[in-house]
MDAnalysis code that builds the backbone (N, CA, C; Angstrom):
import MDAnalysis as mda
import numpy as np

u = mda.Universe.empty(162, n_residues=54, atom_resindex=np.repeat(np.arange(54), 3), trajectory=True)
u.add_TopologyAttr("name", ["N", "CA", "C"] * 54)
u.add_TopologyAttr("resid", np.arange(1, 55))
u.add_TopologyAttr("resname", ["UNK", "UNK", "UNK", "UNK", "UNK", "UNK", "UNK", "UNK", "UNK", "UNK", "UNK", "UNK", "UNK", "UNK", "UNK", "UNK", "UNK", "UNK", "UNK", "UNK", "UNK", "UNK", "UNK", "UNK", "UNK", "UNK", "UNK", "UNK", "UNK", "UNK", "UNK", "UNK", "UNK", "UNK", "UNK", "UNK", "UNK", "UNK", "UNK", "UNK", "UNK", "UNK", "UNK", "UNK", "UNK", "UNK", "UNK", "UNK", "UNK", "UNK", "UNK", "UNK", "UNK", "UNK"])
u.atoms.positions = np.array([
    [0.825, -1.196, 0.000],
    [0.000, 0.000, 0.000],
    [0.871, 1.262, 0.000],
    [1.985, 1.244, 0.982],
    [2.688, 2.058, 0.558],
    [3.669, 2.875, -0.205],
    [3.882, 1.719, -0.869],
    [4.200, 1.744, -2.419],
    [3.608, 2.192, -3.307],
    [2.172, 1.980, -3.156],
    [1.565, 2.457, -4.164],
    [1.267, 3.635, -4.366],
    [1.123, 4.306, -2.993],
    [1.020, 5.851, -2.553],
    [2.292, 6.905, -2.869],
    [3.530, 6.115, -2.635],
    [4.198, 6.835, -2.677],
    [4.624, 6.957, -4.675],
    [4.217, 5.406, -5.208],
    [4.216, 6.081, -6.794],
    [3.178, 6.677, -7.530],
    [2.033, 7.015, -6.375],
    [0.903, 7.729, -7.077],
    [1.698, 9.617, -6.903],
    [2.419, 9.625, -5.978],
    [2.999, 10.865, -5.329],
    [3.709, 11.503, -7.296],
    [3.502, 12.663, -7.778],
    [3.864, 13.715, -8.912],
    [5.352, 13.303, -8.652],
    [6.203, 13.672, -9.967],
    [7.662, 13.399, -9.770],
    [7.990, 15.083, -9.885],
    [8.803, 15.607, -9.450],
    [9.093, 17.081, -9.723],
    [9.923, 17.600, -11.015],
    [9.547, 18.307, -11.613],
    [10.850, 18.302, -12.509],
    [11.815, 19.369, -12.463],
    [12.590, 19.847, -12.968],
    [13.748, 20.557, -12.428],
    [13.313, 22.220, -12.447],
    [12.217, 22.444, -12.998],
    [11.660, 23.766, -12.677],
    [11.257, 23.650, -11.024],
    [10.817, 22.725, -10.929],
    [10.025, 23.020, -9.460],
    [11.218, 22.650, -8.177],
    [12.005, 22.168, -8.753],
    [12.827, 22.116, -7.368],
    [14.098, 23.062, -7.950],
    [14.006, 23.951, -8.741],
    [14.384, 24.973, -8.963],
    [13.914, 26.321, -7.895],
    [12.597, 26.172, -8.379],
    [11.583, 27.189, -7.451],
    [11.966, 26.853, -5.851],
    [11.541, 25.545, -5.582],
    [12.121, 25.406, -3.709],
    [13.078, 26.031, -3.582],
    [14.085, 25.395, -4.344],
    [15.744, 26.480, -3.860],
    [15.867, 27.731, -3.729],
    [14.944, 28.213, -4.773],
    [14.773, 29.753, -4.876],
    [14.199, 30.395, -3.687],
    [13.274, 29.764, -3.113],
    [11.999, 30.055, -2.264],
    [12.898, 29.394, -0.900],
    [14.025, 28.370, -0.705],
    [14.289, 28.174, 0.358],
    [16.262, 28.302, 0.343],
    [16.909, 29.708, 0.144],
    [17.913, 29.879, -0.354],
    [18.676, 28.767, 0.246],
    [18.577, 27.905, 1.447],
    [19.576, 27.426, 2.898],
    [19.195, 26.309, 3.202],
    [17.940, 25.737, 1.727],
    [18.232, 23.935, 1.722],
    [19.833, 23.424, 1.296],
    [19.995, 22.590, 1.562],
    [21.066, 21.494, 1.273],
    [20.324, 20.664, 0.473],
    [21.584, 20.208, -0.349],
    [21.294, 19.378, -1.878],
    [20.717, 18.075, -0.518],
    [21.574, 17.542, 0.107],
    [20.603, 15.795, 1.353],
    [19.192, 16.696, 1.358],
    [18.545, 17.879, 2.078],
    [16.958, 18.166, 2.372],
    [16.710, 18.229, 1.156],
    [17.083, 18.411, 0.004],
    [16.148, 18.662, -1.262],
    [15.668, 17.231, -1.906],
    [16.808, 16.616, -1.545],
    [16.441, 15.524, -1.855],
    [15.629, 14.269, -0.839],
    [15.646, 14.256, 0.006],
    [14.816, 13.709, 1.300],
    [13.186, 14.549, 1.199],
    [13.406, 15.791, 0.855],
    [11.646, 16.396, 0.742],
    [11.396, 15.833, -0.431],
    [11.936, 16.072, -1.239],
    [11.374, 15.654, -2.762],
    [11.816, 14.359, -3.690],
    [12.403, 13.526, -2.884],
    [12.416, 11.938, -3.864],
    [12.953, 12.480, -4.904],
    [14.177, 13.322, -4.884],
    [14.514, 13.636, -6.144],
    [15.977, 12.489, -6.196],
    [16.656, 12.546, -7.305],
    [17.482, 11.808, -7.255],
    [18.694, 12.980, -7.207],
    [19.879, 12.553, -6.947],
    [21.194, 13.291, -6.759],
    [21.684, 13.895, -7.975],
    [21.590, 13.819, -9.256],
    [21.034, 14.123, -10.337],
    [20.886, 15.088, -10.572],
    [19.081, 14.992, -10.615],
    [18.223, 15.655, -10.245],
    [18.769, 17.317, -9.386],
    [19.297, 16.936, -8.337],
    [19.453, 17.845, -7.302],
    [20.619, 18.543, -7.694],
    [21.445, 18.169, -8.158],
    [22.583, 18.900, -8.902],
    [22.152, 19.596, -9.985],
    [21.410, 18.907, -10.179],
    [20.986, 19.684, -11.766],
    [20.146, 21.097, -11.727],
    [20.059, 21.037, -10.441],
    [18.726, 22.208, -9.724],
    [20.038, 23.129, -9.095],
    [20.550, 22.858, -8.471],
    [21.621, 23.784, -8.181],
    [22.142, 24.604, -8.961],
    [22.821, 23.442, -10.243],
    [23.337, 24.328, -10.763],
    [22.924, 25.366, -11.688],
    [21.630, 25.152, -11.848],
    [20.811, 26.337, -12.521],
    [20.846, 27.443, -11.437],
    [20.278, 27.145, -10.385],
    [19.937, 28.337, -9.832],
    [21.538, 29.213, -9.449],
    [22.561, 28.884, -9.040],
    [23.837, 28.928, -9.337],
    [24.742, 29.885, -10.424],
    [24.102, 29.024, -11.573],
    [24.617, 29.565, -12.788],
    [23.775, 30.217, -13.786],
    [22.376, 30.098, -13.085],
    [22.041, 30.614, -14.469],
    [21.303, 29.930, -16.459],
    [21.730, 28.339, -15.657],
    [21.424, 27.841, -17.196],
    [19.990, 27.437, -17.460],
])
């Protein structure tokens, strides 16, 4: 059951955990990824936009 809940759960895509970072300047890439099931990836890939710019 809880499996199933947690793959009914939206996947984020890199706009939106773009926006968190933005909205939470003093997450750490471990909380971004522990709130949002994102992968390490993922979480780099969000950084380095907001970061750089791309």
């Amino acid at each position: 059951m809880i499996d199933q809940l947690h793959n009914y759960k939206p996947k984020l895509d890199i706009t939106d955990l773009v926006m968190l970072i933005r909205n939470n300047p003093t997450i750490t890439q471990q909380q971004l990824i522990s709130q949002t099931n994102s992968t390490l990836v993922e979480a780099r890939k969000a950084f380095d936009v907001v970061e750089w710019g791309e």
